[in-house]
Backbone as CSV, one residue per row, in Angstrom:
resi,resn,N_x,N_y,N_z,CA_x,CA_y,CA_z,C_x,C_y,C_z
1,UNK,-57.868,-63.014,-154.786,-56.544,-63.553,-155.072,-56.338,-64.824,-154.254
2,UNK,-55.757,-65.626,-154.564,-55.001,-66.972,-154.262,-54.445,-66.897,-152.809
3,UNK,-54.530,-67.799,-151.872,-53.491,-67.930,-150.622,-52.294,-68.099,-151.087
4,UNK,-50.957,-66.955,-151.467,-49.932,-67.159,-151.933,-49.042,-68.745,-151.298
5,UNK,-49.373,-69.339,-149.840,-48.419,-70.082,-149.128,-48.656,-71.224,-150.307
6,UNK,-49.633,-71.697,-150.883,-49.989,-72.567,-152.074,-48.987,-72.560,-153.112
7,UNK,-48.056,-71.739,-153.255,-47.461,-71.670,-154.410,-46.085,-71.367,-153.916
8,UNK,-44.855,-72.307,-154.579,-43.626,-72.710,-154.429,-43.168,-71.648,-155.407
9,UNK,-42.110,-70.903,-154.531,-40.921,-70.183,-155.499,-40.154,-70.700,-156.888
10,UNK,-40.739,-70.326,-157.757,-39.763,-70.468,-159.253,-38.833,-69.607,-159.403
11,UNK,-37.579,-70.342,-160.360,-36.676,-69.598,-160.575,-37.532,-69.535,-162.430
12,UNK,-36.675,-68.244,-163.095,-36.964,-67.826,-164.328,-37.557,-69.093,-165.120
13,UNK,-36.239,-69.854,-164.856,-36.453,-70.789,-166.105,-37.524,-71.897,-165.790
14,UNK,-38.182,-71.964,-164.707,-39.014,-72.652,-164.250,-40.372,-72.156,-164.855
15,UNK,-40.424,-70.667,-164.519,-41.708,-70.074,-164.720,-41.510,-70.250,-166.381
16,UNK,-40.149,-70.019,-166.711,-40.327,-70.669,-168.874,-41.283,-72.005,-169.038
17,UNK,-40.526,-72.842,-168.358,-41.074,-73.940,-168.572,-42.826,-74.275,-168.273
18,UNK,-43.292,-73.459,-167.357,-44.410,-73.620,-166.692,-45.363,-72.582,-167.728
19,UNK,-45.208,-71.689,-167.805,-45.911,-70.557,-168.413,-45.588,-69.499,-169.390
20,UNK,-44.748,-70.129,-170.501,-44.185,-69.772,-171.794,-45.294,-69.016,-172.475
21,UNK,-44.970,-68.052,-172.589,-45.824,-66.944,-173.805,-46.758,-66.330,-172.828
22,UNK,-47.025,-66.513,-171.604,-47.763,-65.726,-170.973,-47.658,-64.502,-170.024
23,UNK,-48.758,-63.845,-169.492,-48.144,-62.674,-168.411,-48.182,-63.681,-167.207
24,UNK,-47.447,-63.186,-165.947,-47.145,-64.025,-164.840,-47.410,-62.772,-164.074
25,UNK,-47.902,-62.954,-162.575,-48.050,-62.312,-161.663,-46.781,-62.787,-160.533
26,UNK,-45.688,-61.973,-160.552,-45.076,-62.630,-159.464,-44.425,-62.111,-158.277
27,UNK,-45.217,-62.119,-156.359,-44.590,-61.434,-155.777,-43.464,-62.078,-155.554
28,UNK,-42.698,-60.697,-154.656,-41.451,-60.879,-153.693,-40.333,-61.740,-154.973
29,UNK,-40.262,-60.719,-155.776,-39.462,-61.053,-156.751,-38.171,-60.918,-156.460
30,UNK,-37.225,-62.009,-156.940,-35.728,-61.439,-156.471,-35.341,-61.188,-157.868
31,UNK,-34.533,-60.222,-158.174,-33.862,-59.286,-159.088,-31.758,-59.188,-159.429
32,UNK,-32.235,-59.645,-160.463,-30.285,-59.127,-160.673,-29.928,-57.492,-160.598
33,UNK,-28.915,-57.302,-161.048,-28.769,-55.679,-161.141,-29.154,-54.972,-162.305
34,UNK,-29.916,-55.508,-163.122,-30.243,-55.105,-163.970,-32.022,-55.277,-164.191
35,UNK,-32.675,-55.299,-162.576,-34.126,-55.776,-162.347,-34.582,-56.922,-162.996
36,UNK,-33.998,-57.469,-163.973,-34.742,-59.045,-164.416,-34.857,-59.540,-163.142
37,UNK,-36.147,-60.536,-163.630,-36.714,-61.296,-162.061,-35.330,-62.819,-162.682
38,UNK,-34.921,-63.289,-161.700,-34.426,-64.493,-161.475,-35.194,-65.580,-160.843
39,UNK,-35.920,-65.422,-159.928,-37.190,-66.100,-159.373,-38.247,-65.317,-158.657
40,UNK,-39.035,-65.718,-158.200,-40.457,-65.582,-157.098,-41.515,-66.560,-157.323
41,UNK,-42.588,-65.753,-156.856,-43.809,-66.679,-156.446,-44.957,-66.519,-157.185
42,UNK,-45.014,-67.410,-158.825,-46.276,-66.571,-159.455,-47.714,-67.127,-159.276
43,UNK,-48.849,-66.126,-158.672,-49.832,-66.501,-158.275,-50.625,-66.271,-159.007
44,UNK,-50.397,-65.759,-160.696,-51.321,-65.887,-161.241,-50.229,-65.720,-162.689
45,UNK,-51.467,-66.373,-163.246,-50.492,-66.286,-165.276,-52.340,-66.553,-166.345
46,UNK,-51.394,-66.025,-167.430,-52.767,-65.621,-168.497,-52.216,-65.351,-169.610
47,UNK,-52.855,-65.213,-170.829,-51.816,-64.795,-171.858,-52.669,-63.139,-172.219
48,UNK,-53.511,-63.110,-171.163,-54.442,-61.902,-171.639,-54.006,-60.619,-169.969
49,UNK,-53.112,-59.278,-170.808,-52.264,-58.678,-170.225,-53.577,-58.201,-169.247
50,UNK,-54.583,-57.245,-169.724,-55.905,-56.837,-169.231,-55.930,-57.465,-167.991
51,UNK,-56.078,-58.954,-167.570,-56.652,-59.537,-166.891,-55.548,-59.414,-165.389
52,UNK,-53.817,-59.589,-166.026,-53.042,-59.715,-165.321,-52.516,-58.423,-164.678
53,UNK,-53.107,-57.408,-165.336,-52.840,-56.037,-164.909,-54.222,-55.486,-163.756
54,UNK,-54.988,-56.345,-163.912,-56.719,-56.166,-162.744,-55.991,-57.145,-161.452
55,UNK,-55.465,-58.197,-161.917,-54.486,-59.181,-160.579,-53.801,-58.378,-159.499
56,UNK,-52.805,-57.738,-160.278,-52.129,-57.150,-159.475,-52.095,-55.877,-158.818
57,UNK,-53.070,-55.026,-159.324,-53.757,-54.349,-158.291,-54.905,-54.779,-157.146
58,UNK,-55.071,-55.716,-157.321,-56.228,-56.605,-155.840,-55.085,-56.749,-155.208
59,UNK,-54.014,-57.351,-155.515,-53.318,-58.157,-154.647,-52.465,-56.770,-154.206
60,UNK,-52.379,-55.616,-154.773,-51.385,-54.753,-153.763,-52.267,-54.324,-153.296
61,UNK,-54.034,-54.100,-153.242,-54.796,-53.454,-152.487,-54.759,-54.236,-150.992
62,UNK,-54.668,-55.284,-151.441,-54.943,-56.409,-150.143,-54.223,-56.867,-149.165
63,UNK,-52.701,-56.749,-149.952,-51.762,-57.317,-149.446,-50.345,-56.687,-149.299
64,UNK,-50.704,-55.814,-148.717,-49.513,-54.703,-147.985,-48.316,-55.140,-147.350
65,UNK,-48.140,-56.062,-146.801,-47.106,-56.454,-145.789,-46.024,-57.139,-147.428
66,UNK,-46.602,-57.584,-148.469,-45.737,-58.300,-149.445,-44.741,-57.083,-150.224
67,UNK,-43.078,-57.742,-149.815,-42.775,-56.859,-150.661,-43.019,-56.088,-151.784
68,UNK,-43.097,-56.950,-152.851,-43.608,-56.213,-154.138,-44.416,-57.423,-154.416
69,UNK,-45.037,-56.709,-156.028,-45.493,-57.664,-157.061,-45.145,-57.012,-158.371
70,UNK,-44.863,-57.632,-159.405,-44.381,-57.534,-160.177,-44.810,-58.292,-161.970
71,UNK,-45.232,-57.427,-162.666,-45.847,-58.264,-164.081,-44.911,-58.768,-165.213
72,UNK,-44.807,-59.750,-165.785,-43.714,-60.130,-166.317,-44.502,-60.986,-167.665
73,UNK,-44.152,-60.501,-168.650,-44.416,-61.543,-169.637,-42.658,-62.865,-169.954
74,UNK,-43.427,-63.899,-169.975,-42.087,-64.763,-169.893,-41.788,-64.954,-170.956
75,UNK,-40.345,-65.184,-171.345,-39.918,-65.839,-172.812,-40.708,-64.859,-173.666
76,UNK,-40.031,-63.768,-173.902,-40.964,-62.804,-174.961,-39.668,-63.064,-176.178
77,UNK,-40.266,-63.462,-177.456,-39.875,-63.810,-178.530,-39.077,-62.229,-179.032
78,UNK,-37.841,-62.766,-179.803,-36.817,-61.835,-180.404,-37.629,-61.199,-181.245
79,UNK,-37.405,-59.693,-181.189,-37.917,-58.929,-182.367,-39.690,-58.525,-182.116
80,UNK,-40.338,-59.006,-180.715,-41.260,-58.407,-179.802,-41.378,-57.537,-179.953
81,UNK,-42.479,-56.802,-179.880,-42.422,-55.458,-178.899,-43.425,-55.826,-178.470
82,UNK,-43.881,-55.080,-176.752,-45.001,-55.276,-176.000,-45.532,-54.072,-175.601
């Protein structure tokens, strides 16, 4: 996994803009009350879920002290299912 300090906190609409249609890896997520992420830190993105779901278990094997991590597909189109 990536030296997270490399990578600047996005808010939602950032990570839209950056990585539309894909999965995002993102720790130390901050959350409304309804758990949507509003921002964090994504250290990894893909449009292939497989790959982003092998990410984020290295990175919680490795990296204990990080609050969370969290998988997020961004901008998922109306009428989706995933």
């Amino acid at each position: 996994m990536p030296d997270t300090t490399q990578y600047p906190t996005l808010t939602y609409a950032e990570m839209e803009q950056r990585h539309d249609g894909k999965w995002v890896v993102v720790i130390n997520p901050v959350q409304d009350n309804d758990l949507e992420v509003i921002s964090g830190t994504v250290i990894a993105h893909s449009p292939h879920r497989d790959e982003m779901d092998r990410q984020v278990r290295e990175y919680q094997a490795t990296h204990h002290y990080t609050r969370s991590a969290s998988l997020n597909f961004v901008h998922v189109p109306e009428g989706f299912l995933l």
